[in-house]
Each structure stands twice: as structure tokens, then as C-alpha cells.
C-alpha positions as CSV (number, residue, x, y, z in Angstrom):
1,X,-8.5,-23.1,-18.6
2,X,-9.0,-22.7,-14.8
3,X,-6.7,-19.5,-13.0
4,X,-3.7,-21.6,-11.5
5,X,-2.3,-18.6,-9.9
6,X,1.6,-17.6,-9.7
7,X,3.6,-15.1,-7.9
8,X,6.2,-13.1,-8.3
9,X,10.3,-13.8,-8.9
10,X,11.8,-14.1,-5.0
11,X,10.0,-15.3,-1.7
12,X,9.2,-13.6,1.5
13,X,7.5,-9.9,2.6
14,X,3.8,-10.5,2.9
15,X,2.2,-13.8,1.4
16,X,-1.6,-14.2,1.2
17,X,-2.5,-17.9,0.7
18,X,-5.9,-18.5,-0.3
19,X,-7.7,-15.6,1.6
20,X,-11.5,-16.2,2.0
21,X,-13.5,-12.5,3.3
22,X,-17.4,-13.5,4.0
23,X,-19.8,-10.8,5.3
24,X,-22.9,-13.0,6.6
25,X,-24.0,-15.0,3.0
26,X,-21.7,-13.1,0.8
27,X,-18.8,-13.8,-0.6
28,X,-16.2,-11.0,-0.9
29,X,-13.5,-12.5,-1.6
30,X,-12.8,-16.2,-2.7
31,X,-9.4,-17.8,-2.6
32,X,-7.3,-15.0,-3.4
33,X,-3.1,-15.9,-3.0
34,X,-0.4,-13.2,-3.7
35,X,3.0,-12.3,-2.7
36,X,4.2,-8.7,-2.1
37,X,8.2,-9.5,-1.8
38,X,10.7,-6.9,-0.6
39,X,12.2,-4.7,-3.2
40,X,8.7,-5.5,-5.5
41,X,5.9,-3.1,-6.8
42,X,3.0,-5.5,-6.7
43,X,-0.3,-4.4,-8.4
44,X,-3.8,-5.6,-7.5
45,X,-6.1,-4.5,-10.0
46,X,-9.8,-5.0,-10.9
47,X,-13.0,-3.2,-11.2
48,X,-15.1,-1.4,-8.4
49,X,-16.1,-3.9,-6.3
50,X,-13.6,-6.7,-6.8
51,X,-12.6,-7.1,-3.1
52,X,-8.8,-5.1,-3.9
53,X,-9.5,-2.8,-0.4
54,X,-11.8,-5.9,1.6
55,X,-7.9,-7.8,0.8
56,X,-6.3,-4.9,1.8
57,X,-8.0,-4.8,5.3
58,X,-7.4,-8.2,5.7
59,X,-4.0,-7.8,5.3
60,X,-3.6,-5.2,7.4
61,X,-5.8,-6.7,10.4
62,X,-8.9,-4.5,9.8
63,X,-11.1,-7.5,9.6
64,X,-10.5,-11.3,10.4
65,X,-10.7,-13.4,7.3
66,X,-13.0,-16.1,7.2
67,X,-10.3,-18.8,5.8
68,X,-6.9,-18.7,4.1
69,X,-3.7,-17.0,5.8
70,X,-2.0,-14.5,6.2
71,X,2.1,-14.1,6.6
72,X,4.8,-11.7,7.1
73,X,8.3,-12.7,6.2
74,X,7.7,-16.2,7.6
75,X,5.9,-15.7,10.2
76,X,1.7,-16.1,10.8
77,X,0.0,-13.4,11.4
78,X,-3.9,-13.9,10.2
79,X,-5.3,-12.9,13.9
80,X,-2.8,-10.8,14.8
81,X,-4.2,-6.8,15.8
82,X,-3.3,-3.6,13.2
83,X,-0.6,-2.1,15.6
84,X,0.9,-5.9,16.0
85,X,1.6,-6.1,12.2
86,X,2.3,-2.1,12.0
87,X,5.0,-3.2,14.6
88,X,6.0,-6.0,12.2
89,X,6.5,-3.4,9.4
90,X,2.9,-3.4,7.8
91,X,2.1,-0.2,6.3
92,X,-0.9,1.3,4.6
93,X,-2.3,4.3,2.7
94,X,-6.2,4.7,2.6
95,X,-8.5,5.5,-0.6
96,X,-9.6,8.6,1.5
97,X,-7.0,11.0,2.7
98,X,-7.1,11.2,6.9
99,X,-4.4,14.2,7.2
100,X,-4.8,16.8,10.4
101,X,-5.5,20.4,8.9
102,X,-4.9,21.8,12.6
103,X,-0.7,20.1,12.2
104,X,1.4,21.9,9.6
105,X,3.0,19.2,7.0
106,X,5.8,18.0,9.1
107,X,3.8,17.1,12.3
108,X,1.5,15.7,10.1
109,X,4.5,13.2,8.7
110,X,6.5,12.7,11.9
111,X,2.8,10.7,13.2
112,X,4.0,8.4,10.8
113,X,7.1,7.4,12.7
114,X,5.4,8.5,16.3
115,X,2.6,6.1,15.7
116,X,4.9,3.1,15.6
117,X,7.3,3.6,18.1
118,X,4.3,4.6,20.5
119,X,2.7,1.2,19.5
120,X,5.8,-0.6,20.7
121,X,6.5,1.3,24.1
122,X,2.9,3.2,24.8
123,X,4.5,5.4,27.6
124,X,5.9,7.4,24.8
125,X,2.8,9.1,24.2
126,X,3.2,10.8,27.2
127,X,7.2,10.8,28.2
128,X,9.7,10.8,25.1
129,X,13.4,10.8,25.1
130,X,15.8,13.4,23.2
131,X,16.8,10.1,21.0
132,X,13.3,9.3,20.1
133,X,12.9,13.1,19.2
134,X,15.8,12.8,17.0
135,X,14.6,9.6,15.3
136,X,11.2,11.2,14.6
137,X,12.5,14.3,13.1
138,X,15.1,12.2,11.2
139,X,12.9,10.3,9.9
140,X,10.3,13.0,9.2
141,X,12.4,15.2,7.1
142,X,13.9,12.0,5.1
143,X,10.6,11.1,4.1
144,X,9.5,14.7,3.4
145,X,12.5,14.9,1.2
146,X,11.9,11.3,-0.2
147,X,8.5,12.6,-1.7
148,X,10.4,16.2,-2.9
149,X,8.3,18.0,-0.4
150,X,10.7,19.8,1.8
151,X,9.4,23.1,1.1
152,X,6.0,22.5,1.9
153,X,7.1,21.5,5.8
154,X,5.1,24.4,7.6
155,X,2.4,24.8,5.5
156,X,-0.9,23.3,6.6
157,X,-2.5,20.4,4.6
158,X,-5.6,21.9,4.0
159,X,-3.8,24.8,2.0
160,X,-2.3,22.3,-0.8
161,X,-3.8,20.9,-3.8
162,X,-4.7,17.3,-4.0
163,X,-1.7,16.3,-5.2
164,X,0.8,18.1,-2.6
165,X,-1.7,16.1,-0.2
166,X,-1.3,12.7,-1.8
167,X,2.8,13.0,-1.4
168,X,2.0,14.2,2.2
169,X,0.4,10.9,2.7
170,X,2.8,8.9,0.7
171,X,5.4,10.5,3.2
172,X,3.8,9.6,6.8
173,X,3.8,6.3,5.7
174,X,7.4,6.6,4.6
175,X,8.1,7.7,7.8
176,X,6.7,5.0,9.6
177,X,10.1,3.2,8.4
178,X,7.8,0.1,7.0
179,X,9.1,-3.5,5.4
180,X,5.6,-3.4,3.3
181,X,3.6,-0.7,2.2
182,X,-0.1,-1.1,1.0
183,X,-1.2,1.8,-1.1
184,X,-5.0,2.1,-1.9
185,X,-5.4,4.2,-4.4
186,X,-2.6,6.8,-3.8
187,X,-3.0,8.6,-7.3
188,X,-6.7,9.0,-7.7
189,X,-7.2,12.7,-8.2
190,X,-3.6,13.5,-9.4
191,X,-3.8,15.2,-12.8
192,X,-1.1,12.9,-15.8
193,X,1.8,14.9,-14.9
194,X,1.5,14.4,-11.0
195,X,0.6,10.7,-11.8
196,X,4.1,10.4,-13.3
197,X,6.1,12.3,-10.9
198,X,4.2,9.8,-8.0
199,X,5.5,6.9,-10.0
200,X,8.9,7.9,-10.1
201,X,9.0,8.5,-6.6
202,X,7.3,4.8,-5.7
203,X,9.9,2.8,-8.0
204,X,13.0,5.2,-6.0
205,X,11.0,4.3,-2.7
206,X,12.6,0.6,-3.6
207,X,15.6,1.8,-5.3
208,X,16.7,3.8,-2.0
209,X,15.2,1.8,1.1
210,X,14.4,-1.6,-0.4
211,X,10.7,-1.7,0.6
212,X,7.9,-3.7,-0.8
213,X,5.2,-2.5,-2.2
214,X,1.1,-3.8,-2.7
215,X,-0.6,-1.3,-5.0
216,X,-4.3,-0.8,-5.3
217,X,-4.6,1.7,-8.6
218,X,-7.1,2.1,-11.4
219,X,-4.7,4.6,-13.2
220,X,-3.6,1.8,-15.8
221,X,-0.6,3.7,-16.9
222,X,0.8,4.0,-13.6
223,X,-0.1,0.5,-13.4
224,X,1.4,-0.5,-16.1
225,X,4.9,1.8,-16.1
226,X,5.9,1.2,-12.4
227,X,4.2,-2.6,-11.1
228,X,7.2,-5.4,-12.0
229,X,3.8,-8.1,-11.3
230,X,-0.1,-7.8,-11.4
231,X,-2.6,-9.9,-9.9
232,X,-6.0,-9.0,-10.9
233,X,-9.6,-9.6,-9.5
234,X,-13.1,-9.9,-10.5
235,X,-16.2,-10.3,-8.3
236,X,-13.8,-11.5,-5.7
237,X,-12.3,-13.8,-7.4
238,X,-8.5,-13.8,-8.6
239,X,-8.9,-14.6,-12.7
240,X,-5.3,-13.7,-13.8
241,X,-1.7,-12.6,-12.5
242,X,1.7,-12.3,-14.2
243,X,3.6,-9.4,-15.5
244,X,2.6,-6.3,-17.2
245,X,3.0,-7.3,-20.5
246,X,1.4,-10.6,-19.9
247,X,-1.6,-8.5,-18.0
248,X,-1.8,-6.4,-21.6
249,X,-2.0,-9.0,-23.6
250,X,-4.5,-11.2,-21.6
251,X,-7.7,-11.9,-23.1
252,X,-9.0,-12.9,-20.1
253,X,-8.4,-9.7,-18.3
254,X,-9.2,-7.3,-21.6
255,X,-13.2,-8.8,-21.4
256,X,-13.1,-8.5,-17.2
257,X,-11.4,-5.2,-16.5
258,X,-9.4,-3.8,-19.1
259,X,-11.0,-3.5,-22.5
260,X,-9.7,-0.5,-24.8
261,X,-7.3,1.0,-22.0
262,X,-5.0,-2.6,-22.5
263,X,-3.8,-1.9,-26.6
């Protein structure tokens, strides 16, 4: 039977319609449609190489699809710039961590907010008000204690274990006070026990500020214990979606992607 496609319960946060990501005669990704809604943990799964992170930049305004659309709570925004959608309430994590050793674990989160109220008003880089202080050191130490990190604060980055760098991360882009966050990634290097305490944290993300989230993961028990809907890729191409049980049990996705690790 040909993939029909679905999407999640709800309507709204970010909705990729038939995304098409060429690089000269190749093909990255074909037709690829999902919805990351607000209050949802949204999974995009598939091998190395499936097109999750070339999606993920299109999304995000790193590169300019070649067809398809992209929207943001209504509104088009396929050729809008990264800050624009960042200023929309785009966030997103990166598969390799780009913290700054020199800043002590607080600076290092409060960019998060910084960066998007600079974006909106670019003045503040150079001239900030006692409000805007407050804001970003509000929202800094929310964030820091969002992620259970508190005590970490003025320690440097490059002193913590991969882990304690991950929920560092996780936090800036809390921070940034985002309607959608795009993780790619965010638990590789975590050991099982880290892996479960960064789930737990993800599903109170939605719990206690109502964010959406799009995850990128090859950690199928995350995947499986925290996403309420998976879409999964192969060679670019979208070849199943629905929830995780319906993932599991998927023959489809068992011979592409899952195998053993879906009994």
C-alpha cells in the first residue's frame, strides 16, 4: 500500500506540507509533510542519512527548500531568514554542542533569551535596559532550574560531563522562551539513566510552558517513552507515521529502520 501520510490529534505550531530539499541532481528529501502542534512531542526518526537534520534546516531557514511549504501557526514562512522564524518562536538544538567554554553556565543560557530579543531590537546588543536585564536573568535561571541545573550556574561548560552539557543546551534554548523547539539529537552521548532523567524533563517542558516539540533521536526508548506521534524516514522519503505503538508494530518500519530494537 502506498504511505498516505497522517498527522497528529490538534492543528497549528509548525506544519511541513510536502517539503522537497534537492542539492544539484540529488534528492534529499522527497515530499515529506508533518505537524509539530503545541503541547506535542513529535518524533522524526529514521536511519543515518534519511534527510531528519536536511528537514530540520529547512524548517528552521538554514536552507531554502526546493518545493513544498513551510508554516508557523498559520502563517507562511518557507523564505523567511533564521532570526525571522527565531522571532516567530522557532527554536533549535544542534547534533553538535556549540556552548562558550570562556562564559560560565548561566551566561552561557541567558544567550538564549539575549539572542532573541537582540534579533527583534538589534540596538540591544550594544544599549540594554534594567527591564531587559531582568527578563534575561528571569528567564535564565527558570530555564536553568527547568533542566535541574541550578547548581551548576558558575561553573564553566567545559568542566561538566556530556550530560551536564546536554541539559546546558536543552536550557539556552529554553530560555529563548520558544513556541517550537527542534531538538537534533539532544541525548546522544547520555549514558540510560541520563537518557531518562532528559525525558522526563522534555515531557514537563510541555506540562509547564505548553511548548511544542520536533525531536530528532536514535535512542528508541526515549523515542518510544516520551514522543505522543512518530513520523519516520528512509532515503528521504516519509514511509510511515502514527503513534508509538503503531511505529512498534509496523512492518514496514521494523525492515527500514527498526528491526530487533522494535519487539
Amino acid at each position: 500500500m502506498d504511505y498516505q501520510g497522517g498527522n497528529p490529534a490538534g492543528a497549528g505550531g509548525l506544519v511541513v506540507d510536502k517539503l522537497v530539499v534537492k542539492y544539484g541532481g540529488h534528492t534529499a528529501v522527497n515530499q515529506i509533510s508533518l505537524t509539530a502542534p503545541p503541547r506535542g512531542l513529535i518524533g522524526l526518526i529514521g536511519p543515518n542519512g534519511a534527510g531528519k537534520t536536511t528537514t530540520f534546516n529547512a524548517c528552521t531557514g538554514l536552507l531554502r527548500p526546493t518545493g513544498g511549504r513551510v508554516s508557523f501557526f498559520g502563517d507562511e514562512i518557507t523564505d523567511e531568514a533564521p532570526h525571522q522564524r527565531a522571532q516567530r518562536g522557532i527554536g533549535r538544538t544542534f547534533q553538535r554542542m556549540e556552548l562558550f567554554d570562556s562564559l560560565s553556565v548561566r551566561e552561557n543560557v541567558a544567550l538564549g533569551r539575549e539572542g532573541g530579543m537582540a534579533g527583534s531590537r538589534p540596538l540591544r546588543h550594544l544599549r540594554s535596559s534594567r527591564s531587559d536585564a531582568a527578563k534575561v536573568r528571569e528567564a535564565a535561571e527558570s530555564a536553568l532550574a527547568q533542566c535541574g541545573i541550578e547548581a551548576l550556574a558558575d561553573r564553566r561548560p567545559a568542566d561538566l560531563s556530556t550530560g551536564q552539557r546536554r541539559l546546558v543546551e536543552l536550557a539556552r534554548c529554553i530560555a529563548g522562551g520558544f513556541r517550537i523547539m527542534l531538538l537534533d539529537e539532544p541525548s546522544s552521548g547520555l549514558d540510560k539513566a541520563e537518557t531518562v532523567v532528559f525525558g522526563q524533563i522534555l515531557r514537563s517542558l510541555i506540562a509547564d510552558r505548553g511548548v511544542g516539540i520536533l525531536l530528532v533521536e536514535h535512542d528508541m526508548a526515549l523515542v518510544m517513552s516520551v514522543c505522543d506521534y512518530l513520523y519516520v524516514m528512509d532515503f528521504g522519503q516519509p514511509i510511515f507515521d502514527g503513534t508509538p505503538a503503531e511505529v512498534r508494530e509496523s512492518e514496514i518500519v521494523r525492515a527500514a529502520y527498526l528491526g530487533s530494537e522494535a519487539a
